[in-house]
Structures are given as C-alpha cells and as structure tokens.
C-alpha atoms as one frame of an Amber mdcrd trajectory, in Angstrom:
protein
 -27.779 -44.677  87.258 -26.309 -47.763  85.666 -28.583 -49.730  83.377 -29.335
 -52.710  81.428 -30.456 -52.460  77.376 -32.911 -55.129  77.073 -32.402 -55.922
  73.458 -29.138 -55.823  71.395 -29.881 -55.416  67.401 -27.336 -58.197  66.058
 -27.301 -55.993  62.599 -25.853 -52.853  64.605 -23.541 -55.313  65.935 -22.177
 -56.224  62.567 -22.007 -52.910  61.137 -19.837 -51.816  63.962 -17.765 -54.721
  63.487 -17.167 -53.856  59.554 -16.350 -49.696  60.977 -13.640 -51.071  63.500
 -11.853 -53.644  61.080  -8.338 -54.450  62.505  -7.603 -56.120  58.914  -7.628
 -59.514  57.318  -6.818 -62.479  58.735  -8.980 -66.118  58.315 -11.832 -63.780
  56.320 -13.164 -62.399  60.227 -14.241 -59.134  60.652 -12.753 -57.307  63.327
 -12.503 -58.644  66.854 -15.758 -56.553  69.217 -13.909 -55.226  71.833 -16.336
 -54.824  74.982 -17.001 -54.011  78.352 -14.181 -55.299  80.972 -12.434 -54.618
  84.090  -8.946 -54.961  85.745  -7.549 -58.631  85.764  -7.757 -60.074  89.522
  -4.098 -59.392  90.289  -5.294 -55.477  89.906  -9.098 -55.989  91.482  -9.938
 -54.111  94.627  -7.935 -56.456  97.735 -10.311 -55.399 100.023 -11.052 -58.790
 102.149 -15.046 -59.738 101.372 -16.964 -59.085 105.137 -20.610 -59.703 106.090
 -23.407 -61.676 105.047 -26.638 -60.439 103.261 -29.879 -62.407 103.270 -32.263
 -62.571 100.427 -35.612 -63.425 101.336 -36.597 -65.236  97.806 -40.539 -65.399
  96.761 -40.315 -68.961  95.461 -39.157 -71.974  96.106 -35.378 -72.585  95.180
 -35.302 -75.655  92.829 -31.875 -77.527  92.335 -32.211 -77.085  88.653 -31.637
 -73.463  88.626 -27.965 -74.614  89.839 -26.818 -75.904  86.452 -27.338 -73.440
  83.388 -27.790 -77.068  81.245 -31.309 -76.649  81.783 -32.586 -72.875  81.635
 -36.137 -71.943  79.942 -36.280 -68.297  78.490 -36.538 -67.298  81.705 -35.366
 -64.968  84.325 -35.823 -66.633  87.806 -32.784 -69.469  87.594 -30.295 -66.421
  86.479 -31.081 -65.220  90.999 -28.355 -67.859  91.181 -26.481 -68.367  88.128
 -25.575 -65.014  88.466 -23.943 -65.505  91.890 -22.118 -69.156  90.963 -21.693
 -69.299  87.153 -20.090 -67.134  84.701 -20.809 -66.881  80.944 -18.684 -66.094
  77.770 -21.154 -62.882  77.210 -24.177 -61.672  79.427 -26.091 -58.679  80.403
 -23.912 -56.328  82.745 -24.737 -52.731  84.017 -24.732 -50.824  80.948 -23.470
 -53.640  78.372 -26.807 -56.342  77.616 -24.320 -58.489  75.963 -20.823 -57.500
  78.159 -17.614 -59.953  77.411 -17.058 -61.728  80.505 -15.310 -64.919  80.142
 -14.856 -64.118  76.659 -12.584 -60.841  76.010 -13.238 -60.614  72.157 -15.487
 -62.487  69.612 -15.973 -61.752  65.614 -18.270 -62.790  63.305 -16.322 -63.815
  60.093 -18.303 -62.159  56.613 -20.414 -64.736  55.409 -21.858 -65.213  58.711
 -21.245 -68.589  59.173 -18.656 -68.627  62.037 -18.556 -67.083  65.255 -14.732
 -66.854  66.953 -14.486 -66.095  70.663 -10.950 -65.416  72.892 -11.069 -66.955
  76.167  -9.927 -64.934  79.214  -7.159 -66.284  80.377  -5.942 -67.530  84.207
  -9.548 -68.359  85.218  -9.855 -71.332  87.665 -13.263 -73.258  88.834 -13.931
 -73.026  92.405 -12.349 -76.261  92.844  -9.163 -75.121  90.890  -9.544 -76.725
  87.910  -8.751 -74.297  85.003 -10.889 -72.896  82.538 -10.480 -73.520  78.860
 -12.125 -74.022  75.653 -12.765 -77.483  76.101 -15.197 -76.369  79.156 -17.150
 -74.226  76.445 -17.497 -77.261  73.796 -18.667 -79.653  76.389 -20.918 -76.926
  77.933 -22.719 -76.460  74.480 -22.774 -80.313  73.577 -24.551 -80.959  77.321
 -27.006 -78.377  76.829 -30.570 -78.966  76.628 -32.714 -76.014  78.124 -34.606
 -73.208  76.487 -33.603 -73.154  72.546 -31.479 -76.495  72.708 -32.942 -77.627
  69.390 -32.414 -74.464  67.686 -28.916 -74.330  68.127 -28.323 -78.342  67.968
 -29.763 -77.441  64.304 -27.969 -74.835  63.210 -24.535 -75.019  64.679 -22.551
 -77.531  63.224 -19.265 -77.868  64.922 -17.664 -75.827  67.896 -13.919 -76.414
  66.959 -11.389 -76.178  69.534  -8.732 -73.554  67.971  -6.719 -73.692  71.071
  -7.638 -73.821  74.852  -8.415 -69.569  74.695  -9.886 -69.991  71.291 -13.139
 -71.552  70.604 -14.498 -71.461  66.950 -18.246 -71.578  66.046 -19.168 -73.312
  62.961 -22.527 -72.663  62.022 -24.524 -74.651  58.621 -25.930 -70.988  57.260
 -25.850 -67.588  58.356 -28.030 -67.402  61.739 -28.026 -63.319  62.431 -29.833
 -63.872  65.941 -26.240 -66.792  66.956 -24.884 -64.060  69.669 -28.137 -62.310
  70.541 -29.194 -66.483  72.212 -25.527 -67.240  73.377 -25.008 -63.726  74.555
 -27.592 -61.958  76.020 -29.511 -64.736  78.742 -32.150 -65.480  76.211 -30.843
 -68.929  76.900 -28.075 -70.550  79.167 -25.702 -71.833  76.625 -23.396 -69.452
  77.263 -22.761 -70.268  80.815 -19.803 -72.499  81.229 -20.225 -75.464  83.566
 -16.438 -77.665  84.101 -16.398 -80.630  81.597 -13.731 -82.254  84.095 -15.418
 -82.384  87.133 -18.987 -83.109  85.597 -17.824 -85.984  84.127 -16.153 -87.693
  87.137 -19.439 -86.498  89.644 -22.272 -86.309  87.130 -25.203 -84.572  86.239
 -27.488 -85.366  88.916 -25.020 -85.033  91.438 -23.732 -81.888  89.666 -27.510
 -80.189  90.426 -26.517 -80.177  94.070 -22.634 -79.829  94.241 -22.261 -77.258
  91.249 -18.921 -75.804  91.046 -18.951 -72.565  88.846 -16.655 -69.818  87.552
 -18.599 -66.876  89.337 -17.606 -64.338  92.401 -19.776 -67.342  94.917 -19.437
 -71.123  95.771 -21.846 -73.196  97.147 -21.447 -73.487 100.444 -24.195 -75.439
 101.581 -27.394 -75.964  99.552 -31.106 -77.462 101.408 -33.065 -78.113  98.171
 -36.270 -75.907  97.950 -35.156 -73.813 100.733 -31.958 -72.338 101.019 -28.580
 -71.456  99.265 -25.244 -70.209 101.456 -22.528 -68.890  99.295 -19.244 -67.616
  99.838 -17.062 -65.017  98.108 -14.789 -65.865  95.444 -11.982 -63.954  96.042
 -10.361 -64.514  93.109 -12.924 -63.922  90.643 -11.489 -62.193  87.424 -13.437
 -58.982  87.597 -13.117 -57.868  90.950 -13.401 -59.213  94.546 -16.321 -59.609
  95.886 -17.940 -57.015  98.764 -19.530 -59.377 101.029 -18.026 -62.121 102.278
 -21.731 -64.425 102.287 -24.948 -64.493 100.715 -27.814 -66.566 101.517 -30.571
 -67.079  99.716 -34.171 -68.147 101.748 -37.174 -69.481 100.254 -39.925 -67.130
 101.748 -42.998 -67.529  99.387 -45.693 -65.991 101.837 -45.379 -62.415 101.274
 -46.050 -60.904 104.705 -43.402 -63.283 106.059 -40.757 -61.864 103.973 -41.877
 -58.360 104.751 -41.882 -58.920 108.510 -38.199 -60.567 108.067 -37.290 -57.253
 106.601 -38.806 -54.981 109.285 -37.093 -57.074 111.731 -33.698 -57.090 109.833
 -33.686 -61.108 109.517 -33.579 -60.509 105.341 -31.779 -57.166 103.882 -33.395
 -57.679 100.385 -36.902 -59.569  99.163 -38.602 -59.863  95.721 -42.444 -59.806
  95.199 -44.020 -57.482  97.475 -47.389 -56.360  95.849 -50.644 -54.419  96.750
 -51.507 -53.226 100.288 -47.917 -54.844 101.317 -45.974 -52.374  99.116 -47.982
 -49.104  99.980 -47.040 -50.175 103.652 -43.196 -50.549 102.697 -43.761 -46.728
 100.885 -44.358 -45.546 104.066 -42.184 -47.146 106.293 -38.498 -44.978 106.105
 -36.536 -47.848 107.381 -37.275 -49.585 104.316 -36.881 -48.862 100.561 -38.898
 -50.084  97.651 -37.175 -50.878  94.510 -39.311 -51.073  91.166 -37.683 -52.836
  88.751 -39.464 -52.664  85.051 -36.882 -54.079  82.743 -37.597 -56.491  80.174
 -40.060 -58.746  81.583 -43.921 -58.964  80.549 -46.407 -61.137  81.829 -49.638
 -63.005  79.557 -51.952 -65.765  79.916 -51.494 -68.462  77.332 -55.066 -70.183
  76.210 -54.018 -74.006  76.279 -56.842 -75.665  74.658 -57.355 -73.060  71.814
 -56.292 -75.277  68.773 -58.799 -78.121  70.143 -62.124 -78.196  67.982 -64.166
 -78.561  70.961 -62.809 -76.138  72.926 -64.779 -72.907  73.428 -61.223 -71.156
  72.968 -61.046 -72.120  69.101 -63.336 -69.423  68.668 -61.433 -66.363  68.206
 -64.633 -64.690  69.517 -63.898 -66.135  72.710 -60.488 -65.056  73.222 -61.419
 -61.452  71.903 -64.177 -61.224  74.557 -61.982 -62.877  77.315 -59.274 -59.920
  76.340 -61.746 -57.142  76.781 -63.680 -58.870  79.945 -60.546 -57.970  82.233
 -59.646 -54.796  83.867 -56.091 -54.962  83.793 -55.814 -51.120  84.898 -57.671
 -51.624  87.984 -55.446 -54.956  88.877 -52.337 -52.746  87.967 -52.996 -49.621
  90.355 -54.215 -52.742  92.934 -50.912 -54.656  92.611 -48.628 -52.860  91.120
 -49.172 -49.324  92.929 -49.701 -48.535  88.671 -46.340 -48.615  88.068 -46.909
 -51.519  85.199 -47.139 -50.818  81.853 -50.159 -52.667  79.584 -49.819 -54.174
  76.805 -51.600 -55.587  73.709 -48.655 -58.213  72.649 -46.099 -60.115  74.562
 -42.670 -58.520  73.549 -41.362 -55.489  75.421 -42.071 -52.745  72.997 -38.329
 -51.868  73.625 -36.846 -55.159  71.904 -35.628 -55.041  68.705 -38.245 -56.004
  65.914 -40.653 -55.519  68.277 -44.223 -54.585  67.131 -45.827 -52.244  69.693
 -49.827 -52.976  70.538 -52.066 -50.823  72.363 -53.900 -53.061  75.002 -57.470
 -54.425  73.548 -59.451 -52.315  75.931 -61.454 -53.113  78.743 -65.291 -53.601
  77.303 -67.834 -55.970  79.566 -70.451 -54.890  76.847 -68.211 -55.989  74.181
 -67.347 -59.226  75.847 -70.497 -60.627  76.217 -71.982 -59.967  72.702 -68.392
 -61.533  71.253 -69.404 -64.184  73.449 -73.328 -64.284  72.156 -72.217 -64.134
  68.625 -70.040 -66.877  69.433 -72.373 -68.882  70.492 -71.828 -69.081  74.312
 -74.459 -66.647  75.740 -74.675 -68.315  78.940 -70.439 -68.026  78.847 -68.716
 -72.006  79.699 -66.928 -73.733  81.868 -63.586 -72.720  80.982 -61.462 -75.057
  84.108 -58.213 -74.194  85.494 -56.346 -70.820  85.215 -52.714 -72.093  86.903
 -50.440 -69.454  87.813 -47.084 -69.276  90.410 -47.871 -68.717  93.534 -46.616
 -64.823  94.057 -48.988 -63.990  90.817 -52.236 -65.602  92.252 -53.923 -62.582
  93.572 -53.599 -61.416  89.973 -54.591 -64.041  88.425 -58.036 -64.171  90.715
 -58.747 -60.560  89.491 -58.841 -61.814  86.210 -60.480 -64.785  86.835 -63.063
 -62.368  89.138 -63.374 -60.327  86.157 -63.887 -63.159  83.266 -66.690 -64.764
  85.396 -69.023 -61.308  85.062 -69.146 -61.711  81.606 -69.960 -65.500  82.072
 -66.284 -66.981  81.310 -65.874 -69.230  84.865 -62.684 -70.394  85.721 -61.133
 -71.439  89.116 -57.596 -70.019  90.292 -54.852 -72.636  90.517 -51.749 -71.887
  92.307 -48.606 -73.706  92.034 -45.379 -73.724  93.146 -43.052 -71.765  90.400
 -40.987 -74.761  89.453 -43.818 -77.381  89.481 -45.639 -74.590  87.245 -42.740
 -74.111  84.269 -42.126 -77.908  84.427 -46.309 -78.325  83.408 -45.903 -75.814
  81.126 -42.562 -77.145  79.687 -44.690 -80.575  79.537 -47.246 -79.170  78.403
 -49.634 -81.202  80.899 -50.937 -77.494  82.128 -54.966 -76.835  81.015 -57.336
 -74.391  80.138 -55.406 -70.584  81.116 -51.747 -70.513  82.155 -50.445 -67.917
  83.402 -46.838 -67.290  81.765 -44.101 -64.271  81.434 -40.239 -63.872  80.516
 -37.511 -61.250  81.310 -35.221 -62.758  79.568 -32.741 -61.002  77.379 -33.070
 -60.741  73.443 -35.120 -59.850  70.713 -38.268 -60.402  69.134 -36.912 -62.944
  67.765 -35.944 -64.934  70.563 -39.423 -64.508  72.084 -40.755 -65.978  68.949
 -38.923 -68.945  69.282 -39.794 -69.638  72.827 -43.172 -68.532  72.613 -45.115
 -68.221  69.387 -43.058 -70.896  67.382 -44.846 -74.440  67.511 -41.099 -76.268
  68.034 -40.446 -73.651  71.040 -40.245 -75.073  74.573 -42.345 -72.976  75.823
 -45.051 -72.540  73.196 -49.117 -73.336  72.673 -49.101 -71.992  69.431 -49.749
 -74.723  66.406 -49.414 -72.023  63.422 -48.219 -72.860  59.910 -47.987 -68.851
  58.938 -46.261 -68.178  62.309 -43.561 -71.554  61.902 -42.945 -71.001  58.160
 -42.380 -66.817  59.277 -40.151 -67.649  61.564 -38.071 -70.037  59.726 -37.583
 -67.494  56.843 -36.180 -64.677  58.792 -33.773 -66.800  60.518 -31.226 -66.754
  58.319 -32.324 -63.434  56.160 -29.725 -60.821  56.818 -30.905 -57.871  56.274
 -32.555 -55.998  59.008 -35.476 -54.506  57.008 -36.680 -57.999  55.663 -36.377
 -59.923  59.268 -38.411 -57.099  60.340 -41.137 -57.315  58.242 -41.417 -61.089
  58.870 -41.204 -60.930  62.684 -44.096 -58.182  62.532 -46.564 -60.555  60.137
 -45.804 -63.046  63.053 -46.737 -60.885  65.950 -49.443 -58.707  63.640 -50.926
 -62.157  63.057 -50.758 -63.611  66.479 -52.370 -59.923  68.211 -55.473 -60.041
  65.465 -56.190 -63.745  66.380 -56.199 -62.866  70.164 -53.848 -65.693  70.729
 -52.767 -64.711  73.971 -54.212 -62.566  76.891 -51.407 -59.923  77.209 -50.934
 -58.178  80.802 -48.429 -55.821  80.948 -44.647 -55.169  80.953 -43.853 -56.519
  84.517 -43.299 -53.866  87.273 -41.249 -55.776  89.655 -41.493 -54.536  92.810
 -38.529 -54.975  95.442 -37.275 -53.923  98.781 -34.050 -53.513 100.448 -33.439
 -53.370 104.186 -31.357 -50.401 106.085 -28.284 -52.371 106.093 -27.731 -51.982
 102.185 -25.590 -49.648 100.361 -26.004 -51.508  96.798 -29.233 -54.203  96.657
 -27.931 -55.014  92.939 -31.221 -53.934  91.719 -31.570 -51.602  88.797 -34.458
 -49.731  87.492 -34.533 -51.146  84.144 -33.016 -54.666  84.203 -32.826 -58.009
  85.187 -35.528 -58.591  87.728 -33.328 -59.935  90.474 -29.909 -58.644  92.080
 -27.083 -58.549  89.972 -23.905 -58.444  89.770 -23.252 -60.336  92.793 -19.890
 -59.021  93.354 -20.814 -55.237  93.622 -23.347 -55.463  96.263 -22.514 -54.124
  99.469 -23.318 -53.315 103.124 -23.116 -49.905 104.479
C-alpha cells in the first residue's frame, strides 16, 4: 500500500546530500535527485472519462483557491491538490516528492537553497511556467509562516527561467521541510502574469493553476467543477471531471452515497460510520496520518481568567473522557495523546495522555480556588467536530467547569482563530506536513499565526534552534519547548485524528491512503471502475 511519511528530518536530508556528491561547482552539495515520472509526451494517452463527486463536510471557501493564503492546515490542500502544483510536496511514498522542481541542493554553509525547474510546463491558460512565477509566488505570499520566511530569506535570485536561487541571511535547517512538505503554501506556484493583469481578488475565483484540473465553474461556499488537464507533466489524468459539493450535514452526505449521487465523502462519525461498516455497497476509509486535534485555552494568560491557574487546566485535562468520545466517534480507531505533535514527527516528544480522573479534577479545582467550578463561556469548534466537542463540554460541566458548545462554519472558525477574536476554548487541529518544528511555529510560538501561547522560554527556545545545525542540539531545545508547554497544561490534547472516509461502489482508487493527507490525493490517479 502506498504511503505518505509525515515528517522528513532536514539533517538526514543533508547527510544524504554530502554521500551522493556529484562534485564542486558554486560550493553546492550535490543536486537531491527525487521521486518523478515520465514527461507528458510519454504519460499514459488514455483520454480522461467520467465524473466523480465528492460530497465535502464543510463549506468550500474561495480562499482555499489561491495557496497565497494557507494556515498550517490541511483542509485548503482538498483543492490545491486538484488545481495547483508545487516545486516539492507530499506524494505517495515521497513527503517531500520533486514535482515542479526536478532537483534542488543545499550549498555547505546552509545559506542557499538552488532548485531546477521542470521544463515545458504551461498554466491552464497557456502561459508558461518559469522562475519568475516562483519569485513572485514567494514575494505575494502571506499565509501560514509568511513572517518567518519574509525574515529569514533574503533574496530569491532568478539564475535563469529553470533556475531559481534561494538566498537565505543564516543557516535555517527547517528552509525545505516549510517550502517542501505542505507545512505552508509557499511552495505552490500561482502565474505572476496573469495575476497581475486580473488580480488578487479576482484571482480567488478565476484561479488558473499548474495542476492535472481547471476550474471549470466555481459557486462560492458550495461547489467546485473541474476538468482534466490533459497535459499535466506527470501523467494524464483518469477522470475526465471532478466536482466537489459542500454537504456539511452528515446524514445528507451519507444518503448521497447510498444513493450513488456522491462516490466519495469525508467526516462520517459515530452511529453513521458503524452503519457504513455494515452496509457492503459502501467502504469506509480510515485515514490516521499526520493530523491531531486539541483545544486551545484562549484566555489563559489573562490575570482574571480562571484559566491562568494551571490548576485549572490540569483539572479540565483529567475531567474529560476522551476514550469514551473516541470508541463513540471514532469507532476507537483514534489514537490519544498528551501533546499536540504526532509522535511520528521528527523532534517530536511523545506524551502519554493526562488520564481521565473526575476525583482529581475537582480537588485541582478546590485547591485552586474554584470549588463551585466557573463560568468558563464559549467552547467554538467546526461544525463536523461539534458532537465532540459537546462530550467534552458534557464531561467538564460534572466536575463544575460549564461551558456552552459553539459551532461554526470551518472557515468563519480559522479566520476567528487567525484573528484571534475566538474566546474561552477553541477547538483547533493540523495535518499538515513537517516537523516539530513547524508545529512550534504555528502553534506554541507567540509570533505564530495560529498561536495563544505568550511564552518567553517557549519564543527564546524556538528562536535558538532555528538556525542550530546539529540535530542533537535542535532536539533538545524543541523538547524543553514541548516538555514545558505539556507540564503547564497549556493545551487540552485529544488525539491523533482518525479520519474517517467512505467511497461509493463506483471507485477503483478514492485517493485516500491509510496514513496520509486527510483528503484525496493525487488527483490524477483516481479512477472509476
């Protein structure tokens, strides 16, 4: 079975570099030669026939069309995949494959990244790509991780148009493992040409792309109609159409796929999944890749708040039965945690849940001071994660902790937690591609976009290791950070995500994988029977 590696160790990456040098030649160390496939001339010539319907759990928002503005984040990549392209991404056996890129080196002080562009790509509205689409791609970025790289990356020099040329201020081990691996969208090329005649607002709903789709038609929030690219570099695609529906109540999308209206869906928990187990015209997919799942306390670093107690988040960590809300959602097939990186990232420290303890809880809480519990407002969460979130909010209110459930729609919900205008519990998760690294930065580091945390240990941690070289000594950094974070119950971990899928009777390949990106991917090898 083909699968994705979540994490990619950039100091392996290096060392196999130095092992495969091809020689000298502007101080770089040898060129990584990667994963690839037959130019388009030699792809498959099968025409592309069919369409295939996704039945999506959220809403489709027009952002997720242009890479410009990813979070560290899985859900936009359910269409980037299909109508972008990037210089590296995760593949089937590759977390870090050269796509538009056929070769990059690091050079040996670490300070500049080269990359060879694949040659004879077009966009989808001919115009050709080149290494001025990369600059301008990078220089127009501003989603998860945008400041990080707008500090550290000093110039991207145009070599020639299929040679870009990284120039980076200081050594920056983790440069390819957030260009290359989806823990951000700076990698995916967007056309400078047409972008600047059109525009980036009108880009978000006419995005042309270098992947095996175009747009064909796009009804914001609701649905996306793509057709096959049939002269994408890799290989043709299978099916000739895709369309992607905006289902978000569950038993609708299940009762599109009994009745063969949708031939995949995302999201099908609890009573609904035990019901597609048994039903032999339909096939669930569990996908537990890289993706975990926490609730971030909002108002912990306010003096008033009950939550600057570390009492108080201990006790809320043990009040909550996340075992019982696994085997009720999940059919069990989740995995809990005590942290927020997936113990199988690189520099990942591995924490055994806190332990479910009522007892506990409330004498935390009485020692805190709260033993008639509080008021603790709003838990928000998406909208497919809501029965979840009212177990735990079930659960918190027996040991006097009383919150009220607060769904939202999942693009309304990153935006308030992007803006930080989100209170009280948040519910918040990532399968993004990386390392523990790139976690930190999103998550645990106060200038992250994603982050709650104010921490002067955690900040000054994480700005040390960035540039330290050596594997051993970023290590033991990035553990203090994530021992320190786990003592001081900073977050309410929930498990390592077990996605679970369906596909319909129609489908020979769903482009799901067991241990991968959450969604369906790579477009271009699914396929109808």
């Amino acid at each position: 079975m083909s699968r994705y590696h979540p994490s990619l160790d950039p100091s392996l990456t290096r060392r196999h570099l130095l092992q495969g040098t091809l020689g000298s030649g502007a101080g770089l160390v040898a060129w990584h030669q990667g994963w690839s496939r037959l130019p388009s001339a030699m792809a498959q010539k099968d025409a592309p026939s069919g369409e295939m319907t996704w039945a999506i759990h959220v809403t489709l928002a027009p952002s997720w069309l242009d890479p410009s503005e990813t979070l560290a984040l899985a859900t936009p990549y359910m269409l980037l995949y299909a109508v972008h392209d990037a210089l590296l991404k995760p593949m089937p056996d590759n977390s870090m494959a050269p796509s538009l890129a056929t070769k990059w080196s690091e050079s040996a002080d670490g300070r500049t990244y080269d990359f060879e562009l694949r040659q004879g790509v077009e966009f989808h509205n001919g115009d050709p790509f080149s290494a001025e689409d990369v600059k301008f791609t990078f220089e127009r970025y501003k989603g998860a991780s945008a400041k990080e790289f707008k500090q550290k990356v000093k110039t991207v020099e145009i070599v020639n148009p299929h040679h870009v040329r990284f120039h980076l201020h200081d050594p920056w081990p983790d440069f390819i493992t957030f260009y290359g691996t989806m823990a951000t969208g700076v990698g995916w090329i967007v056309p400078k040409k047409y972008i600047e005649k059109i525009g980036s607002d009108a880009y978000k709903n006419q995005p042309v792309g270098l992947g095996p789709y175009r747009l064909v038609s796009h009804q914001p929030g609701l649905e996306v109609v793509m057709e096959a690219n049939t002269d994408y570099w890799r290989k043709t695609p299978h099916v000739k159409r895709l369309i992607m529906k905006s289902v978000p109540e569950a038993t609708t999308r299940l009762a599109m796929m009994k009745q063969r209206e949708a031939d995949v869906t995302y999201g099908i928990f609890g009573s609904l999944a035990e019901e597609v187990r048994n039903d032999p015209n339909l096939k669930l997919e569990v996908v537990q890749g890289q993706a975990t799942q926490w609730l971030a306390i909002v108002d912990q670093y306010d003096p008033k708040s009950p939550w600057a107690d570390t009492r108080v988040r201990l006790a809320a960590n043990h009040a909550v039965n996340w075992s019982a809300i696994n085997d009720a959602e999940n059919l069990g097939y989740a995995n809990l945690i005590g942290g927020i990186i997936p113990k199988k990232f690189v520099y990942s420290l591995p924490f055994e849940p806190y332990g479910y303890d009522p007892k506990k809880a409330r004498q935390l809480l009485k020692d805190a001071g709260y033993a008639n519990g509080f008021d603790a407002g709003e838990c928000s969460t998406d909208t497919p994660y809501a029965s979840v979130i009212e177990g735990v909010v079930n659960d918190l209110s027996v040991v006097g902790i009383r919150a009220k459930v607060r769904p939202m729609e999942r693009a309304a919900m990153q935006a308030a937690q992007k803006e930080k205008t989100v209170k009280g519990l948040t519910r918040m998760g990532s399968g993004a591609f990386g390392n523990a690294a790139t976690r930190i930065e999103a998550f645990m580091y106060s200038g992250g976009t994603q982050s709650f945390l104010r921490d002067a240990d955690v900040d000054a941690w994480y700005t040390q290791q960035v540039t330290e070289r050596d594997p051993k000594q970023r290590e033991a950094l990035l553990h203090k950070i994530q021992q320190k974070v786990h003592d001081e119950a900073r977050f309410m971990p929930i498990w390592e995500n077990a996605f679970l899928c369906v596909s319909g009777p129609r489908v020979a390949v769903s482009g799901l994988h067991g241990e991968s990106f959450a969604y369906s991917a790579p477009y271009e090898d699914v396929r109808l029977k």
